[in-house]
N, C-alpha and C positions, 0 to 999 in steps of 0.2 A: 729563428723566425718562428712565430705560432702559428697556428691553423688555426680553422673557424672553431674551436672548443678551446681555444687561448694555452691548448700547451705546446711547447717546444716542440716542432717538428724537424725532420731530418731534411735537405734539400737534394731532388733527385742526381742522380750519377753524375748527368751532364754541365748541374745546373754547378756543384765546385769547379770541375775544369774550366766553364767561362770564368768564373770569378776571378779564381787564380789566374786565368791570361789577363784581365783586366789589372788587375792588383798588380803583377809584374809590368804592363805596361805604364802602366801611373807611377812607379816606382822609377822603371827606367827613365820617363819624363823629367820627374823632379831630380835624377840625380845629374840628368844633363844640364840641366839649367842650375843648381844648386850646388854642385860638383864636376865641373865637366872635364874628361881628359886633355892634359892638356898636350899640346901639339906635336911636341918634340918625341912626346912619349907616345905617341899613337903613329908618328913615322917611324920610330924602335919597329914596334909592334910590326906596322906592318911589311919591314924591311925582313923583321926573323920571320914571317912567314912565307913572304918570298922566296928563302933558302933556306924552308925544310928539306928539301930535297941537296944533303948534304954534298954530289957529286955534279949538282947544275950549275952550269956558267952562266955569272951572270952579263946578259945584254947590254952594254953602255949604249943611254939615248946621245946619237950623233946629227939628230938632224928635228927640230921641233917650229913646224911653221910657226908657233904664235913667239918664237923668240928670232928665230933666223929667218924668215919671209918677210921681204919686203911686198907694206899692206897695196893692195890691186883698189884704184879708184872707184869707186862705184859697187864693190863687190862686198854684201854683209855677211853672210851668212858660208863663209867660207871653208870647207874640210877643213879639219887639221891633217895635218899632214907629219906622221910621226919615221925614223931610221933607226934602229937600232944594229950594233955591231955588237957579236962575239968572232973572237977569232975570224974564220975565214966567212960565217955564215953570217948576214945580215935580214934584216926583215923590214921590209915598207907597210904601212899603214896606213890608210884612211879612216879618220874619226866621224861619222856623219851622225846627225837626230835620225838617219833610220838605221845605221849600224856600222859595224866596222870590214873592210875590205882591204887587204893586205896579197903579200907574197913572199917566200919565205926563195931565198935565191943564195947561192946555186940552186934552180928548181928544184924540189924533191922533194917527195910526199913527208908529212909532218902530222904529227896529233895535237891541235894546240886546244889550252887551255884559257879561258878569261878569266881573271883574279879578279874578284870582289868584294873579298871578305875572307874571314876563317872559315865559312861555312857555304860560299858561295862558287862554282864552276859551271861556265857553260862549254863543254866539248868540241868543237871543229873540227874538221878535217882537210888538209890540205890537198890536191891533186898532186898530179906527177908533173905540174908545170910549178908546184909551189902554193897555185891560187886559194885564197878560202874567203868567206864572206861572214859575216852574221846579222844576220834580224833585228839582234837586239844590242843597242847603244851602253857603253859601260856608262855606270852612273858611280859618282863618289869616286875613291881612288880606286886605280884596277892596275893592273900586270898583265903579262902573258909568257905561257908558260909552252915553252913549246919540245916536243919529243921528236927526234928526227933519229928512226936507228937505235944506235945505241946512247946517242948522245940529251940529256938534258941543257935546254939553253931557258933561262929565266932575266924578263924587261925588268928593268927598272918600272917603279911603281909613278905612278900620272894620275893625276886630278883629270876627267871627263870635261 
């Protein structure tokens, strides 16, 4: 770019790092549209990052309102309502637009995790009756990743 004496100037510090966020996001854009992953390969994807944790069991979904609930007349806007089982421990789920509310049974305290990516986790905490809540609704596909003890248990991965 010139300045007002038409020679070549340098652009300051900040002004590269926007460009290059721009630049990579326009890139990103056109290569989804242009090239986009396709689907089988992006459940891969996010199935091997489910079980990085190579000693986690994984959670079989046992129970998914929008395939096993019979629909309630008059009622739109209905939770999902998710079950998942390992072994002896299973875990209930509420999917709500304000967030997610679960319990994690046999009661007892648990660390869980919301899967949303490679680079995305949001922390909970379970009580000693199992309970935990969150604020904020998964968007896209998510998992949960839950520490009880010594033991790692990891869901199956679900569309929001």
């Amino acid at each position: 770019m010139n300045g007002d004496d038409g020679m070549p100037r340098e652009d300051g510090p900040d002004d590269g790092g926007f460009a290059d966020a721009l630049l990579e996001e326009e890139l990103r854009q056109a290569a989804a549209v242009l090239d986009p992953v396709p689907a089988e390969l992006l459940q891969a994807a996010l199935d091997a990052f489910a079980l990085h944790d190579l000693d986690a069991r994984l959670a079989e979904l046992t129970f998914d309102s929008l395939v096993d609930a019979l629909p309630v007349r008059g009622v739109t806007d209905a939770p999902r309502m998710l079950t998942f089982r390992a072994g002896e421990v299973s875990v209930d789920v509420e999917v709500t637009e304000e967030g997610l509310i679960g319990q994690v049974l046999p009661p007892q305290s648990a660390r869980i995790e919301v899967l949303g990516g490679p680079q995305t986790t949001r922390p909970l905490t379970a009580d000693t009756l199992g309970r935990f809540t969150s604020d904020t609704p998964p968007t896209g596909p998510f998992a949960l990743r839950l520490r009880t003890g010594g033991e790692v248990i990891v869901t199956e991965w679900l569309r929001a």
